[in-house]
C-alpha positions as CSV (number, residue, x, y, z in Angstrom):
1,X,34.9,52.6,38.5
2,X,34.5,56.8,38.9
3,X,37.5,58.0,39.2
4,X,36.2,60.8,41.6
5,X,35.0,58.0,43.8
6,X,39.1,56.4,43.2
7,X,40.5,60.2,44.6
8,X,37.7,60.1,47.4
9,X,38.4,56.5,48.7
10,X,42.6,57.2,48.7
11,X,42.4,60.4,50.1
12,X,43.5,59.8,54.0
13,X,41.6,62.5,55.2
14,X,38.2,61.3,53.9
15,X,36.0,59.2,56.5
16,X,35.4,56.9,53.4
17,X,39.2,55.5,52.8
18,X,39.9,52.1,54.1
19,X,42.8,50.0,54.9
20,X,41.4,46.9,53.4
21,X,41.9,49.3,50.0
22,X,45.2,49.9,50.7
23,X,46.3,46.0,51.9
24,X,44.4,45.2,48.5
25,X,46.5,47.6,46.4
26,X,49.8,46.5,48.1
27,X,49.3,42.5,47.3
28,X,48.3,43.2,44.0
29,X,51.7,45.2,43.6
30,X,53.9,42.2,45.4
31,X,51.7,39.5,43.3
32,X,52.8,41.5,40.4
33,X,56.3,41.4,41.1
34,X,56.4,38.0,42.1
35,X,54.7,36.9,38.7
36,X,57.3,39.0,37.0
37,X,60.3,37.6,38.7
38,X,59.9,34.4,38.6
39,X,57.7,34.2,35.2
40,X,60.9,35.3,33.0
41,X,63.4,33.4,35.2
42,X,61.5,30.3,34.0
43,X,61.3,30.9,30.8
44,X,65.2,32.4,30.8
45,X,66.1,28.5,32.2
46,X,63.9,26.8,29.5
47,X,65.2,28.9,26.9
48,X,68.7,27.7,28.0
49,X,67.5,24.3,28.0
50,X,66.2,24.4,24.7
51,X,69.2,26.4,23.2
52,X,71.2,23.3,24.3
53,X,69.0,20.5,22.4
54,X,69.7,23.0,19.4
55,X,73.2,23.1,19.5
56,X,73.2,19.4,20.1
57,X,71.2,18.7,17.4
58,X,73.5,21.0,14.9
59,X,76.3,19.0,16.2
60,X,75.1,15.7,15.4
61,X,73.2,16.9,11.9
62,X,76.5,18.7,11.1
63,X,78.6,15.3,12.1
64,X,76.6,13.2,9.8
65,X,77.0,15.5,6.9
66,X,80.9,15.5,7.5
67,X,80.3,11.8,7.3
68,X,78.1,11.9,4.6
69,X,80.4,14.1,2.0
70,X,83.4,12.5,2.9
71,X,82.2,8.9,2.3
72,X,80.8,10.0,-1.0
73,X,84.2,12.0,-2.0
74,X,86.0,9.1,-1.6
75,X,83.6,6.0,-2.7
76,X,83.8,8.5,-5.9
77,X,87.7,8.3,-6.6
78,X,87.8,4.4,-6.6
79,X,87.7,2.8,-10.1
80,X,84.3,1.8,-11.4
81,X,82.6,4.3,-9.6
82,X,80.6,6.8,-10.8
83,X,77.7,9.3,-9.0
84,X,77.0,8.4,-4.9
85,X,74.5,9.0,-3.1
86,X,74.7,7.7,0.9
87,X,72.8,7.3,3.8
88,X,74.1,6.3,7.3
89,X,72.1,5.2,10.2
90,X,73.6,6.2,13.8
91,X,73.4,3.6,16.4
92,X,72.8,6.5,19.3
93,X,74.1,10.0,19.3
94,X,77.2,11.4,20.8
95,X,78.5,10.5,24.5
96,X,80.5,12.3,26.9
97,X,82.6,10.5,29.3
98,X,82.9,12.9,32.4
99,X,85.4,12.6,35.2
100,X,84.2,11.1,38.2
101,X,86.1,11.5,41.8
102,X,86.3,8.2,43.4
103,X,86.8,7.6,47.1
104,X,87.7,4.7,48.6
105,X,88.5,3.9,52.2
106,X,89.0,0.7,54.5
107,X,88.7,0.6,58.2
108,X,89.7,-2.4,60.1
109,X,89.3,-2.7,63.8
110,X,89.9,-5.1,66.2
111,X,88.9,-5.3,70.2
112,X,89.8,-7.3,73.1
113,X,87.0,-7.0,76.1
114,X,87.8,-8.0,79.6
115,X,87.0,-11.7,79.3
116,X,89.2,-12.3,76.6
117,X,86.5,-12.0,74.1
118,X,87.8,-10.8,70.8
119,X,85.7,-8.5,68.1
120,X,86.8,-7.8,64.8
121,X,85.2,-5.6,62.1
122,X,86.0,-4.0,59.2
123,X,84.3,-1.1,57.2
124,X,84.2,0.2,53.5
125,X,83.4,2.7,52.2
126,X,82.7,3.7,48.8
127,X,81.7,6.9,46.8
128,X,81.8,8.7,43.5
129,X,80.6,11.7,42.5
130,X,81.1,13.8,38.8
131,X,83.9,16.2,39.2
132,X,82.1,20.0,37.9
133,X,83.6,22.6,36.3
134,X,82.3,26.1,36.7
135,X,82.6,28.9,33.7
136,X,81.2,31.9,34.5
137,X,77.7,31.3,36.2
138,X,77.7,27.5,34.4
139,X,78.3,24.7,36.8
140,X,78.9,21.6,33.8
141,X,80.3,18.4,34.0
142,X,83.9,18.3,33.2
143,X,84.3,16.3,30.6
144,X,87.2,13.6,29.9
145,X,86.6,12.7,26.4
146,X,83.7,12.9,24.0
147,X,82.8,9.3,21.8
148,X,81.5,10.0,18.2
149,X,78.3,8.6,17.4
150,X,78.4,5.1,16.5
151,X,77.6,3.9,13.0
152,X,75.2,1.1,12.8
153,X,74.9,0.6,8.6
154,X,75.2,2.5,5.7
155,X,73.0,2.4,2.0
156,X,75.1,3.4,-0.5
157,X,73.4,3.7,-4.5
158,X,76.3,4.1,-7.1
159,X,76.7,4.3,-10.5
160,X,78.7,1.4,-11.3
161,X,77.3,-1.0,-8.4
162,X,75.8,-2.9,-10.9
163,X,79.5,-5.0,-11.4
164,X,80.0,-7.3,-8.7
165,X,83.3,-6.4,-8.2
166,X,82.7,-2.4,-7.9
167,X,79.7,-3.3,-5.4
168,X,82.4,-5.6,-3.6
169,X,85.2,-3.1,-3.2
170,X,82.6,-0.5,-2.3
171,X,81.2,-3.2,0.6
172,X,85.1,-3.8,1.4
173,X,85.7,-0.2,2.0
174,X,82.9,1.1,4.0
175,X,82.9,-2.0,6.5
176,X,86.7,-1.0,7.0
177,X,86.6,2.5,7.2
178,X,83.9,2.2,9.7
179,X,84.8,-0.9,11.6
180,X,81.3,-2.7,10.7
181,X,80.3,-6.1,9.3
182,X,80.0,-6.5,5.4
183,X,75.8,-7.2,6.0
184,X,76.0,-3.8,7.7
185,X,76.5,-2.5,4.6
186,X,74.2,-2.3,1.2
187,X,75.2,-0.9,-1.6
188,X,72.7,-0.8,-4.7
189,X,72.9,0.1,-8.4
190,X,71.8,3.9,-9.2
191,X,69.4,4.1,-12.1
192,X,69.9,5.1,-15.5
């Protein structure tokens, strides 16, 4: 487009302007605002969202490597055994118990009519809901207590867990120290 013909057609002296030019101009300034406002609000949620799953998953990598280098530090200091490597496998990931407002109520009624007739009912009522906390502009779940990720076995290779007994104790102490059953638990001789 000319941008003489632009100045000529906005100019609101001239015979040639139009307000279908100007109602076209203004809706392309309110569809750009709209677009703007609620484009990065969007993303600024999904961001959040995603920034959550990240932390999560930091947690839970970050927990199994606790888990990890402290099983191996102490399978290490019992007699027999030498170099440990470990790998755990995690039944589900970590759960948080939140605190949930329960409300209860009875209501029991009886009526007499005229006749002698007598009606009797009762009524309950229950309801729950999750009890929120709010931090700053957060509205979260408050949270009661926060249950570790459960450990469903463990593969342990050791130097030394090619003698019975070693590979026994080793067994012994990882089903204990975890609270699992012995065939949880497989522990293999590392190679030479």
């Amino acid at each position: 487009m000319n941008i003489g013909k632009l100045k000529d057609i906005l100019k609101l002296d001239n015979k040639k302007f139009s307000w279908n030019y100007l109602i076209i101009i203004l809706l392309l300034i309110l569809f750009y605002i709209v677009i703007d406002t609620f484009g990065s609000g969007g993303d600024a949620k999904v961001n959040a969202v995603k920034s959550e799953e990240v932390k999560t998953a930091n947690y839970v990598s970050s927990y199994e490597q606790n888990q990890k280098n402290d099983l191996k530090y102490i399978l290490t200091q019992m007699d027999g055994v030498g170099r440990v490597d470990v790998m755990l496998y995690f039944q589900s990931g970590e759960e948080q118990v939140p605190a949930i407002d329960i409300n209860k109520s009875e209501n029991h009624t009886e009526e007499m009519d005229n006749e002698g007739g007598k009606r009797t009912s009762n009524q309950n009522n229950d309801g729950s809901k999750v009890v929120m906390s709010n931090s700053g502009m957060k509205n979260e779940p408050f949270v009661l207590k926060t249950n570790k990720p459960k450990l469903s076995g463990v593969v342990i290779v050791a130097e030394g867990a090619g003698d019975e007994v070693v590979k026994f104790n080793i067994e012994k102490a990882v089903s204990k120290l975890y609270n699992i059953e012995l065939d949880k638990v497989y522990v293999y001789p590392m190679k030479k």
